[in-house]
mmCIF file of the N, C-alpha and C atoms, coordinates in Angstrom:
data_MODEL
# 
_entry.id   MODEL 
# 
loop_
_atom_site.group_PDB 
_atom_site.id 
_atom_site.type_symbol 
_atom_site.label_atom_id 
_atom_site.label_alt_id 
_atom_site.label_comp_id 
_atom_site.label_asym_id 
_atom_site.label_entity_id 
_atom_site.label_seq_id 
_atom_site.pdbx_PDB_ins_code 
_atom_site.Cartn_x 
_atom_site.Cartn_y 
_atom_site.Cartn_z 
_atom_site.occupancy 
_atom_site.B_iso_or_equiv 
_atom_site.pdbx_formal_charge 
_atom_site.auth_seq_id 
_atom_site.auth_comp_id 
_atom_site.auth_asym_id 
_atom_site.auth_atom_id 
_atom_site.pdbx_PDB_model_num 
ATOM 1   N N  . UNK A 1 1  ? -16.841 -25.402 -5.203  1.00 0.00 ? 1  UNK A N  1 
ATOM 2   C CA . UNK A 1 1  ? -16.677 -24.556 -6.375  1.00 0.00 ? 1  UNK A CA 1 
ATOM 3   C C  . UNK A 1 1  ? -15.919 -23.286 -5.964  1.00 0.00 ? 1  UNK A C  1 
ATOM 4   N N  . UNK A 1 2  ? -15.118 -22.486 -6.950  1.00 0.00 ? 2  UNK A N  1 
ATOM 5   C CA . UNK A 1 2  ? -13.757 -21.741 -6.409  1.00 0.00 ? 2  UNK A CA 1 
ATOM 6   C C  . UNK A 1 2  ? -14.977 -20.672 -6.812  1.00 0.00 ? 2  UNK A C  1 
ATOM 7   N N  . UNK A 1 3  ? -14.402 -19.127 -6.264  1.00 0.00 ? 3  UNK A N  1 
ATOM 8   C CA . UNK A 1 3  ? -14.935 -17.989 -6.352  1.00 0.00 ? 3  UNK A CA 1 
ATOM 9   C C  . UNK A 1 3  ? -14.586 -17.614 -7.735  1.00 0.00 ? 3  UNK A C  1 
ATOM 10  N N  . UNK A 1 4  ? -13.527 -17.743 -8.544  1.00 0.00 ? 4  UNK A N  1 
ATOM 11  C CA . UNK A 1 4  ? -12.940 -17.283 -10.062 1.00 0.00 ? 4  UNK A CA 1 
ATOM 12  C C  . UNK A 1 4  ? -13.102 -15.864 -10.501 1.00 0.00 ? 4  UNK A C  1 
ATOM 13  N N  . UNK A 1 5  ? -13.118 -15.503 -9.437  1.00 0.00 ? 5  UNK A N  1 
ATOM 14  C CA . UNK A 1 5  ? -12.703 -13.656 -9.665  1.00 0.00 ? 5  UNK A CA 1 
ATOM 15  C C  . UNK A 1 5  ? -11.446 -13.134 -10.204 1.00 0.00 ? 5  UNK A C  1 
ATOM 16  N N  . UNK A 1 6  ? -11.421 -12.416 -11.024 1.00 0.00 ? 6  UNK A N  1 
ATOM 17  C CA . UNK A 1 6  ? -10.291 -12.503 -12.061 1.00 0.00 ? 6  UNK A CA 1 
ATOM 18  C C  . UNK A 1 6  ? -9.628  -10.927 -11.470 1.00 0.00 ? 6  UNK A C  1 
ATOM 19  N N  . UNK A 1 7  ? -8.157  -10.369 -11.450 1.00 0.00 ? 7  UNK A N  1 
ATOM 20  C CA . UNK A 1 7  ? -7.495  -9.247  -11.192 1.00 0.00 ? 7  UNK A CA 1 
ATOM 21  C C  . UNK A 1 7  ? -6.377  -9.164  -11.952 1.00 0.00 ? 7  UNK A C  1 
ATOM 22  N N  . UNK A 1 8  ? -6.207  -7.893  -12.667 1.00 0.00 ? 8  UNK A N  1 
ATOM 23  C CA . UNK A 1 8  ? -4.937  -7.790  -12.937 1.00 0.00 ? 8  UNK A CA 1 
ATOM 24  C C  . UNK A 1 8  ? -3.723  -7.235  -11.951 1.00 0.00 ? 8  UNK A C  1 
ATOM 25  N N  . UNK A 1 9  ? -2.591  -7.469  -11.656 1.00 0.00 ? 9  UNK A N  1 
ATOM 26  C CA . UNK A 1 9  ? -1.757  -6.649  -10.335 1.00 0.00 ? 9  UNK A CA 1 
ATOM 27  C C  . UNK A 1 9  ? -0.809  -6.055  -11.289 1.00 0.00 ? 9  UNK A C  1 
ATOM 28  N N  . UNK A 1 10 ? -0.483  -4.651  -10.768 1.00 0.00 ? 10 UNK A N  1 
ATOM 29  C CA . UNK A 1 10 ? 0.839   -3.923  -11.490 1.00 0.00 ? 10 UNK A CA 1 
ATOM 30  C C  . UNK A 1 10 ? 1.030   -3.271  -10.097 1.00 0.00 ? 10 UNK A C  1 
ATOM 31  N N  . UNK A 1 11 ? 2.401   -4.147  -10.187 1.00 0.00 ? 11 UNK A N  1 
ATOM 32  C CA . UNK A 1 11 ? 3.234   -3.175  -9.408  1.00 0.00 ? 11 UNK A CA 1 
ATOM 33  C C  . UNK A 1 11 ? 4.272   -2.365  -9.832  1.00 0.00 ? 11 UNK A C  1 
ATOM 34  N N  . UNK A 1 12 ? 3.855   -1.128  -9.154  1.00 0.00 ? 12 UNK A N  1 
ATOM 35  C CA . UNK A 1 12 ? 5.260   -0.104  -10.107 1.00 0.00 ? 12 UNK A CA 1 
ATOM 36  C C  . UNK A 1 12 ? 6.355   0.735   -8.600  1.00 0.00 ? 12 UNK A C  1 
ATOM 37  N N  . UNK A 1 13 ? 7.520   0.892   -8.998  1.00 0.00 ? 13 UNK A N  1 
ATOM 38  C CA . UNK A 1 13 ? 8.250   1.459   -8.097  1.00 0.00 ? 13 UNK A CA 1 
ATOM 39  C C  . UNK A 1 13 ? 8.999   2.974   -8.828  1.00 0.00 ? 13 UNK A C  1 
ATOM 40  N N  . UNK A 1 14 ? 9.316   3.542   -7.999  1.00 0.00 ? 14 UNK A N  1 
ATOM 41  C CA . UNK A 1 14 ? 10.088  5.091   -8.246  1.00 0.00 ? 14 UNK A CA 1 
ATOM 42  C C  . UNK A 1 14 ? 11.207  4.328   -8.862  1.00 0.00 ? 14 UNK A C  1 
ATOM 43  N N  . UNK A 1 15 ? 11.988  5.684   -9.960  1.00 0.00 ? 15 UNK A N  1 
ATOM 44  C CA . UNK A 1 15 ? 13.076  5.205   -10.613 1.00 0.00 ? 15 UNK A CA 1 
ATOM 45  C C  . UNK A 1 15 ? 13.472  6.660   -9.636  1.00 0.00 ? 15 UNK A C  1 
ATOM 46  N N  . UNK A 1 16 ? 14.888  6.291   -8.686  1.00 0.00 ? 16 UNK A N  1 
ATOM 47  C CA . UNK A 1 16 ? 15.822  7.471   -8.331  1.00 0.00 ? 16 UNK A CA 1 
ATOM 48  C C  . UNK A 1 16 ? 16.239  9.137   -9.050  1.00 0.00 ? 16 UNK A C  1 
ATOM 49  N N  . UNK A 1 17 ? 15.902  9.726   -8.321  1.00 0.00 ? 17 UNK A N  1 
ATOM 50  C CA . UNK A 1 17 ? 16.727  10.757  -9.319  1.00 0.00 ? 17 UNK A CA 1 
ATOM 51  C C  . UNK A 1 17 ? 15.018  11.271  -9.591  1.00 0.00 ? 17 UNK A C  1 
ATOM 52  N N  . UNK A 1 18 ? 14.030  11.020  -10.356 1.00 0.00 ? 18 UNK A N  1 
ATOM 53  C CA . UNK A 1 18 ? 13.068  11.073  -11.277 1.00 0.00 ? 18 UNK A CA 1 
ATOM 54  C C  . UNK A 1 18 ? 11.838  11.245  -10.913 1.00 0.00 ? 18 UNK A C  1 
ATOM 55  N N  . UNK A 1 19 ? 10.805  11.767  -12.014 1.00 0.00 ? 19 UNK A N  1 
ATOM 56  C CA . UNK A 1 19 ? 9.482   11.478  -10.685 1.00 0.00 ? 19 UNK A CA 1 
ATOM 57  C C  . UNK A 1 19 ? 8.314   10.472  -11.819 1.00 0.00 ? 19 UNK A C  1 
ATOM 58  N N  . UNK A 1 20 ? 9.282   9.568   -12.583 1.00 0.00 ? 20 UNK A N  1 
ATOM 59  C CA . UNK A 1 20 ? 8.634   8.357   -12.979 1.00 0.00 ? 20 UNK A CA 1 
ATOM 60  C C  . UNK A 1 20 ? 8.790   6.835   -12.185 1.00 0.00 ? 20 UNK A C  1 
ATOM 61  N N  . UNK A 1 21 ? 7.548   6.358   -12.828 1.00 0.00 ? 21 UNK A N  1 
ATOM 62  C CA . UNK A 1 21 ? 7.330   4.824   -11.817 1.00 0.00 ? 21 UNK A CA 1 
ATOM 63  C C  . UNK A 1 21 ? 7.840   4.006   -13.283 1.00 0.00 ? 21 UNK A C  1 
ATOM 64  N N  . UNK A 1 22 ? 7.655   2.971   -12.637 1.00 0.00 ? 22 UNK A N  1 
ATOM 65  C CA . UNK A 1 22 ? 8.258   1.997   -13.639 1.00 0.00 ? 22 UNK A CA 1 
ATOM 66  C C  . UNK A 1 22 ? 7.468   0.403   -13.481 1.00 0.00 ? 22 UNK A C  1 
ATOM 67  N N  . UNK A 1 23 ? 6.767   -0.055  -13.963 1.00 0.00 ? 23 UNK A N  1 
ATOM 68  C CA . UNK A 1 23 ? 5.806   -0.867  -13.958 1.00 0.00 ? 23 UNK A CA 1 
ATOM 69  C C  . UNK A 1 23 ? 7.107   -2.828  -13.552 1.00 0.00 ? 23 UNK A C  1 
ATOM 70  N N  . UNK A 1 24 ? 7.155   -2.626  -12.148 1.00 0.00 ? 24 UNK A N  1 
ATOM 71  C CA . UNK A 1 24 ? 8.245   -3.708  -11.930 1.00 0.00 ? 24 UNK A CA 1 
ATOM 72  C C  . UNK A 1 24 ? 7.871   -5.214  -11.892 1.00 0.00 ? 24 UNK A C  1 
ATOM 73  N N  . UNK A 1 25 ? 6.324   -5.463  -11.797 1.00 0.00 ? 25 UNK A N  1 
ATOM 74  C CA . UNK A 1 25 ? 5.813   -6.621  -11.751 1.00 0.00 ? 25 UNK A CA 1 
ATOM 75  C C  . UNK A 1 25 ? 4.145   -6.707  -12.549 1.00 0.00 ? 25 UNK A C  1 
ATOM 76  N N  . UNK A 1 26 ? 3.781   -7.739  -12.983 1.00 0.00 ? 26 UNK A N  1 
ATOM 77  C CA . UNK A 1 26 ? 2.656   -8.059  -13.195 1.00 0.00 ? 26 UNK A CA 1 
ATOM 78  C C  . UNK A 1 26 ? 2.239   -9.295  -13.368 1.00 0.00 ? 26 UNK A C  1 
ATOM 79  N N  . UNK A 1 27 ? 1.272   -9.213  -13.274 1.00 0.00 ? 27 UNK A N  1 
ATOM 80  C CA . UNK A 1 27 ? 0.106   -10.894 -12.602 1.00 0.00 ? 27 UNK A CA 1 
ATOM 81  C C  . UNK A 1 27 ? -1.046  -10.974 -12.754 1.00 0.00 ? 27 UNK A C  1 
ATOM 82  N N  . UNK A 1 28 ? -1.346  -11.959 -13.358 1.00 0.00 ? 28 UNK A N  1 
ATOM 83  C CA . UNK A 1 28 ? -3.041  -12.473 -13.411 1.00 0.00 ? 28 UNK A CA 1 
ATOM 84  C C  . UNK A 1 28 ? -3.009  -13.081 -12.082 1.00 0.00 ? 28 UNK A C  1 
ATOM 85  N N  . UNK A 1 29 ? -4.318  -12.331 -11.491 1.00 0.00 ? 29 UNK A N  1 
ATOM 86  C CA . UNK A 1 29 ? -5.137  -13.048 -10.441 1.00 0.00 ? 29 UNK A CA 1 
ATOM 87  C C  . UNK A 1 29 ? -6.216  -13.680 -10.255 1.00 0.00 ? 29 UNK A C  1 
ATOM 88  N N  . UNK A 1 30 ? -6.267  -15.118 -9.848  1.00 0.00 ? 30 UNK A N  1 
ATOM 89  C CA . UNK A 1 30 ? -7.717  -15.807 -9.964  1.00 0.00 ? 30 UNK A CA 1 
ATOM 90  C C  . UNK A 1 30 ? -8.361  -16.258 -8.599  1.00 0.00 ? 30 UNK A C  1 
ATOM 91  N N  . UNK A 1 31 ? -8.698  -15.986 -8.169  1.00 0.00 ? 31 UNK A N  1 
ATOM 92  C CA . UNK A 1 31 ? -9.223  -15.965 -6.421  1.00 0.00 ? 31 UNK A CA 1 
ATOM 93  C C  . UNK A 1 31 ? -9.690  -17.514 -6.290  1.00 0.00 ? 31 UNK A C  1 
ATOM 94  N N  . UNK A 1 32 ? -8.382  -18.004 -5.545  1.00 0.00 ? 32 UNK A N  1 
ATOM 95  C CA . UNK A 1 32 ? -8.928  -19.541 -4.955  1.00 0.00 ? 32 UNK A CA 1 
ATOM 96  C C  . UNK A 1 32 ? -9.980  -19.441 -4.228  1.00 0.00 ? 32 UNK A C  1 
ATOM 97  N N  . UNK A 1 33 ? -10.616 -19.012 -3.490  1.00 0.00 ? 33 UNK A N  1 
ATOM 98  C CA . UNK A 1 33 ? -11.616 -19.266 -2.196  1.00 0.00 ? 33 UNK A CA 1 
ATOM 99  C C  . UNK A 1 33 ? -12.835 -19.466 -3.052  1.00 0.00 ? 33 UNK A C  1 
ATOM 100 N N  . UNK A 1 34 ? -13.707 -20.508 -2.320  1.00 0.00 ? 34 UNK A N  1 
ATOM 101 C CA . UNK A 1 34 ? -14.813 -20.635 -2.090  1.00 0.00 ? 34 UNK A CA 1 
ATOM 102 C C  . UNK A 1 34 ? -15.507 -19.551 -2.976  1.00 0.00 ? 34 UNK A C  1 
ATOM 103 N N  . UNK A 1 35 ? -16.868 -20.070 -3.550  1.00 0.00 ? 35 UNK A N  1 
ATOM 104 C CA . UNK A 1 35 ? -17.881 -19.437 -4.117  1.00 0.00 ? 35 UNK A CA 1 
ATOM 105 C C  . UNK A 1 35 ? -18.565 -18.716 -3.196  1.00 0.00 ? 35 UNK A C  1 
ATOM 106 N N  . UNK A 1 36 ? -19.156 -17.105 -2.784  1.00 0.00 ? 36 UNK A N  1 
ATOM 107 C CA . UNK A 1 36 ? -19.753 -16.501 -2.243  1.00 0.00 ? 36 UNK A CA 1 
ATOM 108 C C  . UNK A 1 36 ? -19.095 -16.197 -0.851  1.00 0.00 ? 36 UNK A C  1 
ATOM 109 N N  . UNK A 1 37 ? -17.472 -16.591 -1.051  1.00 0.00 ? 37 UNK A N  1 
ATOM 110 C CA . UNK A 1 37 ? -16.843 -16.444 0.637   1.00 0.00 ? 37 UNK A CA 1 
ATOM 111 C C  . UNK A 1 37 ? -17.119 -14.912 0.899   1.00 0.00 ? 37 UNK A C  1 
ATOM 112 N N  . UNK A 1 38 ? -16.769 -14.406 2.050   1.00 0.00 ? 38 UNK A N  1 
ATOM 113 C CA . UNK A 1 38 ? -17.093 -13.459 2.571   1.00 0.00 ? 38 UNK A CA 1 
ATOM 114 C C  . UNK A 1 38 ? -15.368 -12.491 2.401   1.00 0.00 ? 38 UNK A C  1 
ATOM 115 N N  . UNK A 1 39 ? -15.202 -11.257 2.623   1.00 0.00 ? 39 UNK A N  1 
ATOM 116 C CA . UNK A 1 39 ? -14.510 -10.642 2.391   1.00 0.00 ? 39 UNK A CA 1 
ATOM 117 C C  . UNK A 1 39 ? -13.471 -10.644 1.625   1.00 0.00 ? 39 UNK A C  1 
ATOM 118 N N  . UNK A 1 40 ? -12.184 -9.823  1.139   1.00 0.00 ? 40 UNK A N  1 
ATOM 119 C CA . UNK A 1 40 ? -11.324 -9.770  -0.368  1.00 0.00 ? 40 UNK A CA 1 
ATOM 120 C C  . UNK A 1 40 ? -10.620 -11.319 -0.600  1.00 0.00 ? 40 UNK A C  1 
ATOM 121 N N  . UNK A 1 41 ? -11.023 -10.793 -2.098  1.00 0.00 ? 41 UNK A N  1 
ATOM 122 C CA . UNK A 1 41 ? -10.460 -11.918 -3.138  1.00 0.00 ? 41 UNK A CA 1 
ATOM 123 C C  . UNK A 1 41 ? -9.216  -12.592 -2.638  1.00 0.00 ? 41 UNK A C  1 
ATOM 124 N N  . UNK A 1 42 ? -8.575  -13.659 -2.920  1.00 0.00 ? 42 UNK A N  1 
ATOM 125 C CA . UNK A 1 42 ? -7.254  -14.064 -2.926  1.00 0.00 ? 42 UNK A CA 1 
ATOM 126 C C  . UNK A 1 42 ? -6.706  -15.099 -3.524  1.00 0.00 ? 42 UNK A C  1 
ATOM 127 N N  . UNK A 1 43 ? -5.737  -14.868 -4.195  1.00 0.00 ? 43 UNK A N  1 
ATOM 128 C CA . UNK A 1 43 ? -4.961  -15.758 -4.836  1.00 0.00 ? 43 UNK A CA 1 
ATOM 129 C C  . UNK A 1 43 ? -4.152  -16.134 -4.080  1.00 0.00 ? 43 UNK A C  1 
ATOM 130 N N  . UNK A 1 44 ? -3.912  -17.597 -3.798  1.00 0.00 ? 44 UNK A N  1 
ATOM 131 C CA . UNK A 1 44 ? -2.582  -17.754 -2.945  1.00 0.00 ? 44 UNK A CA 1 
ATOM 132 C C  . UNK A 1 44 ? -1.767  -18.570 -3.655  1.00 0.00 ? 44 UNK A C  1 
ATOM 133 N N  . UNK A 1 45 ? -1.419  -18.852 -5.017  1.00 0.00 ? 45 UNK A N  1 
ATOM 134 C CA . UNK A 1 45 ? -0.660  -18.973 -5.484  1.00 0.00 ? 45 UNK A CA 1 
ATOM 135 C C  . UNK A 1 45 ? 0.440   -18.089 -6.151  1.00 0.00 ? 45 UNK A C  1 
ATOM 136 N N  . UNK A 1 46 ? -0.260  -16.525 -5.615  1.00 0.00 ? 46 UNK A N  1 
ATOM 137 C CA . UNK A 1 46 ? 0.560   -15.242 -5.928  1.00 0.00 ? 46 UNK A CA 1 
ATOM 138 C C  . UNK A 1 46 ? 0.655   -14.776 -4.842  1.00 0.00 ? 46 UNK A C  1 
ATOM 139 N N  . UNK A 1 47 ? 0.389   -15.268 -3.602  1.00 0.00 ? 47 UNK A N  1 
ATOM 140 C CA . UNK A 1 47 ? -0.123  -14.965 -2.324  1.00 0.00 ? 47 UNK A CA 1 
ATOM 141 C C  . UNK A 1 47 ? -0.778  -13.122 -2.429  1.00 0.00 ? 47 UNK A C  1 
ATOM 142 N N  . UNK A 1 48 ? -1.439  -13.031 -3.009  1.00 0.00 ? 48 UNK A N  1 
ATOM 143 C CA . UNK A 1 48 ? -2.041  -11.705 -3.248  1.00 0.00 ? 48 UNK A CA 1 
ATOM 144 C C  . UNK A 1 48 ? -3.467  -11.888 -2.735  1.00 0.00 ? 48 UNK A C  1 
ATOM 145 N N  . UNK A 1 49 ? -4.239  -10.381 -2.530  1.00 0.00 ? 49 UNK A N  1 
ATOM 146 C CA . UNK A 1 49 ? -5.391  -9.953  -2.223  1.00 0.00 ? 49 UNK A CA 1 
ATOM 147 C C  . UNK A 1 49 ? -5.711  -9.136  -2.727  1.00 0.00 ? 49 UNK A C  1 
ATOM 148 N N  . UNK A 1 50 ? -6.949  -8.826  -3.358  1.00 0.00 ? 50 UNK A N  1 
ATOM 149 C CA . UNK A 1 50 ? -7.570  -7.805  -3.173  1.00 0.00 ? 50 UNK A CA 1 
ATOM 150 C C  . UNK A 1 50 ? -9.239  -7.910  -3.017  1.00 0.00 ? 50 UNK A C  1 
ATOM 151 N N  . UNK A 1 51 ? -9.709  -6.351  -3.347  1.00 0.00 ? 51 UNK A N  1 
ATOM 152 C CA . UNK A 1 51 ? -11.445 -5.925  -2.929  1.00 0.00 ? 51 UNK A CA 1 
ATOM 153 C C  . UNK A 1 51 ? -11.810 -6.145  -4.623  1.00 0.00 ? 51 UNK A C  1 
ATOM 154 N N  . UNK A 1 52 ? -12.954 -6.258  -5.031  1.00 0.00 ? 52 UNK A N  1 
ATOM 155 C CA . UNK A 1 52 ? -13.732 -5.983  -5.935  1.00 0.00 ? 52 UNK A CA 1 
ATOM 156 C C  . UNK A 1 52 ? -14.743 -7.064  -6.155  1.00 0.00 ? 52 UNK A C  1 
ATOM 157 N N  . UNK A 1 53 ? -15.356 -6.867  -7.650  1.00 0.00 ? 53 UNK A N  1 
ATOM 158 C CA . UNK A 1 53 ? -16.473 -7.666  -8.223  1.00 0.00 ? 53 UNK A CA 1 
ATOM 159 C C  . UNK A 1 53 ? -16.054 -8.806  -8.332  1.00 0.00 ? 53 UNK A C  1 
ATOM 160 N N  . UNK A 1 54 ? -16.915 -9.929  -8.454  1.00 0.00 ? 54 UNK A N  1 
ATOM 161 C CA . UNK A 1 54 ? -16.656 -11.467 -8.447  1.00 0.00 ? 54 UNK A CA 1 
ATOM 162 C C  . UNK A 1 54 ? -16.794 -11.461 -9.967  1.00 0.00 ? 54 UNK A C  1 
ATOM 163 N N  . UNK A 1 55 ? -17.736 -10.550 -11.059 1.00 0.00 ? 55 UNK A N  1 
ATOM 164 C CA . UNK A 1 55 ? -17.331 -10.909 -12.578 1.00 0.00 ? 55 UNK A CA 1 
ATOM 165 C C  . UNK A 1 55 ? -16.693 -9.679  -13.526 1.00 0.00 ? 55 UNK A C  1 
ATOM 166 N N  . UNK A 1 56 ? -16.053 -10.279 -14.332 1.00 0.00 ? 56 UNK A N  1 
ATOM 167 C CA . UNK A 1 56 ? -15.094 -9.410  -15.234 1.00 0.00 ? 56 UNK A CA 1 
ATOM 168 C C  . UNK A 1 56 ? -13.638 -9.147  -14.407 1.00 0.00 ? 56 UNK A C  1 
ATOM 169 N N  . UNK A 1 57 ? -13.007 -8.307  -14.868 1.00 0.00 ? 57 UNK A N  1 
ATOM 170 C CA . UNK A 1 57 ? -11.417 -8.777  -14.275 1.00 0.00 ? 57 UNK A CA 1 
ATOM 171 C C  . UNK A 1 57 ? -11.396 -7.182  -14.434 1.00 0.00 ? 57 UNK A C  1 
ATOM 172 N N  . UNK A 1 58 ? -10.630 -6.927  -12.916 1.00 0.00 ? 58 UNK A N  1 
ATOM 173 C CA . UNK A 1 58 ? -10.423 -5.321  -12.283 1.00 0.00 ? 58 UNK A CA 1 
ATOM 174 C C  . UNK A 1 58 ? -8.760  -5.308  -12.446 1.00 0.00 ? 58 UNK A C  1 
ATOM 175 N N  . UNK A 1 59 ? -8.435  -4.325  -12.455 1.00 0.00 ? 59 UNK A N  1 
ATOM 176 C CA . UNK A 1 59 ? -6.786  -3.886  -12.122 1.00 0.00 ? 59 UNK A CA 1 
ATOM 177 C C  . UNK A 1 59 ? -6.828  -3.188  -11.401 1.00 0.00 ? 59 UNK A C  1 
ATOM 178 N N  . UNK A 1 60 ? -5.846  -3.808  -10.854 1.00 0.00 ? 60 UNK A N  1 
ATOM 179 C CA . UNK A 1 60 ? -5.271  -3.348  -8.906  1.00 0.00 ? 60 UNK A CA 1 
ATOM 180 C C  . UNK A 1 60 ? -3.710  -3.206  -9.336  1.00 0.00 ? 60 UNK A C  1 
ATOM 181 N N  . UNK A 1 61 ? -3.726  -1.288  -8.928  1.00 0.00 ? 61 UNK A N  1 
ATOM 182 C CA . UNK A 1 61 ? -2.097  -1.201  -9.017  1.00 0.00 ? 61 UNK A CA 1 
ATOM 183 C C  . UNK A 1 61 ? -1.722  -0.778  -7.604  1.00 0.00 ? 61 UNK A C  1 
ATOM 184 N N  . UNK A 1 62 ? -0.764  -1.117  -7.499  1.00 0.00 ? 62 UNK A N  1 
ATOM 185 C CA . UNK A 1 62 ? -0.054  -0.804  -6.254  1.00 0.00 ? 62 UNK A CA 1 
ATOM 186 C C  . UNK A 1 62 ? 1.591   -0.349  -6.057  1.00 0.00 ? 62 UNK A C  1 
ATOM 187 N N  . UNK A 1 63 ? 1.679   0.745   -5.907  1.00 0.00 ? 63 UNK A N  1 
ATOM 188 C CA . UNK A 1 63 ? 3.190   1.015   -5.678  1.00 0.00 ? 63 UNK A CA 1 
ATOM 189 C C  . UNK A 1 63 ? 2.945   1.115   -4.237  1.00 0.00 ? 63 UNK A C  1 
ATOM 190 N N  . UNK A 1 64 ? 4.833   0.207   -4.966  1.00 0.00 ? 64 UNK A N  1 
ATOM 191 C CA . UNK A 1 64 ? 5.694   -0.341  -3.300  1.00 0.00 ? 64 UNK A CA 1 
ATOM 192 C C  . UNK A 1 64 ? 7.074   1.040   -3.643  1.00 0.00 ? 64 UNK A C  1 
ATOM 193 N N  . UNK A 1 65 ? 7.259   1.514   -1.867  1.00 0.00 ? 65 UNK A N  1 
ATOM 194 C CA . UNK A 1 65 ? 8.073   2.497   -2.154  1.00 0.00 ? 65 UNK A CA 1 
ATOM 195 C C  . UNK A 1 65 ? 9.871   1.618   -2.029  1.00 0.00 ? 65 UNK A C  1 
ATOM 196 N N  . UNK A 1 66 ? 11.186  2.437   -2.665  1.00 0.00 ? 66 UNK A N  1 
ATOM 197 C CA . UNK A 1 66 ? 11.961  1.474   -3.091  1.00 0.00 ? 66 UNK A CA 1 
ATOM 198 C C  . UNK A 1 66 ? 12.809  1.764   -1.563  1.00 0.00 ? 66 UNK A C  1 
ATOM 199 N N  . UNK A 1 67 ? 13.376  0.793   -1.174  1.00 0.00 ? 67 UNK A N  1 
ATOM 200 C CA . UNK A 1 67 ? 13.754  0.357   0.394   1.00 0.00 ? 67 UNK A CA 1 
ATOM 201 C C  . UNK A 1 67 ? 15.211  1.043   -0.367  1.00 0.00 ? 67 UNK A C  1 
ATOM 202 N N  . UNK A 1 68 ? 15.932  1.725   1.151   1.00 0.00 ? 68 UNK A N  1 
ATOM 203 C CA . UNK A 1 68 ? 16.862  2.127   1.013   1.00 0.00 ? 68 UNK A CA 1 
ATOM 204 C C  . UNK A 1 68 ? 18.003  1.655   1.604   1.00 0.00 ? 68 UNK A C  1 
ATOM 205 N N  . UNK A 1 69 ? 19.181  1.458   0.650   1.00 0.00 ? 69 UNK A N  1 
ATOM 206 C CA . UNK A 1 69 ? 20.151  0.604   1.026   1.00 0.00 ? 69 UNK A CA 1 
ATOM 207 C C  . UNK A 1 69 ? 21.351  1.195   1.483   1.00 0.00 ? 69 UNK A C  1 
# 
């Protein structure tokens, strides 16, 4: 039986110039592993991770800073 811990992911990055983010990705997360596994959630069909509760569905944002070219 899968763990079915639910996450929302927003990822947001800097827009240049500005001191707004900009919401560049988002994803439902449902944690393949095992029922009662031991340490953070993971989806690996988003290959994502995170920490939280096993019921109700958390949002996990994360800004990535923008690589310079």
């Amino acid at each position: 039986m899968q763990c079915g811990a639910k996450a929302l992911l927003i990822v947001t990055r800097e827009i240049a110039g500005t001191a707004t983010n900009l919401a560049e990705r988002r994803a439902e997360l449902l944690c393949s592993l095992p029922a009662q596994h031991d340490g953070p959630h993971a989806d690996h069909s988003e290959n994502e991770t995170w920490d939280g509760p096993n019921e109700g569905r958390i949002t996990v944002l994360r800004h990535e800073a923008n690589s310079a070219h």
